[in-house]
C-alpha positions in Angstrom: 0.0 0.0 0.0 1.5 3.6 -1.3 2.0 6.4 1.7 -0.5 7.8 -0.7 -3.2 6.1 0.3 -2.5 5.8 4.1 -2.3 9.9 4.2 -5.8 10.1 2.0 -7.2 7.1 4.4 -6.0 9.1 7.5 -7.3 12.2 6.0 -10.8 10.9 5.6 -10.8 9.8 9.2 -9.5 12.6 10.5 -12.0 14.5 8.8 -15.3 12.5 9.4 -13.9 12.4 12.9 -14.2 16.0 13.1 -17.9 16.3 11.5 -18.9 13.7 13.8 -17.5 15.1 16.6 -18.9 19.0 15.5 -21.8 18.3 13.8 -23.5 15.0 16.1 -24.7 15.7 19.0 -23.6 13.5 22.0 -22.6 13.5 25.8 -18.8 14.5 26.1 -18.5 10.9 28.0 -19.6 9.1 25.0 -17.5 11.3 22.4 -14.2 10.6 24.9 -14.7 6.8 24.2 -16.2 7.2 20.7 -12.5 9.4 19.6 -10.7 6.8 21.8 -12.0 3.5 19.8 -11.3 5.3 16.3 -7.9 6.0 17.4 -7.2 2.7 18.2 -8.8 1.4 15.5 -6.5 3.8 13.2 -3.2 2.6 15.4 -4.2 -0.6 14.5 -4.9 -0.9 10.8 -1.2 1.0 10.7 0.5 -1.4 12.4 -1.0 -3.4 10.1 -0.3 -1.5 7.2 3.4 -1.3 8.0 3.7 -5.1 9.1 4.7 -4.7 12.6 0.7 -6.0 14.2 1.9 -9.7 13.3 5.7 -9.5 15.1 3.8 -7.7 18.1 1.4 -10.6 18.4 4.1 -12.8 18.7 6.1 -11.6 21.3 5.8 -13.5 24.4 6.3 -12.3 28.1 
């Protein structure tokens, strides 16, 4: 996947993120873990992206 497309997928989120977040209305408790779970959700798909989700998942403790 081109650094194209994760900056343009990244935008997008970033941006619906921000109409969701001025345009919806919600309790500021729900938009706290609403934000929180599409930023980890955004962490994850780059791990992903960039290959490193697989050699954290196999790292024992």
């Amino acid at each position: 996947m081109s650094i194209f497309i994760v900056l343009l997928v990244l935008i997008i989120v970033g941006f619906l993120l921000w109409l969701v977040n001025t345009y919806v209305p919600m309790d500021g408790t729900i938009k706290k873990i609403f934000n929180i779970v599409v930023v980890i959700v955004v962490i994850i798909w780059l791990l992903k992206v960039f290959g490193l989700f697989n050699d954290l998942m196999g790292i024992h403790v």
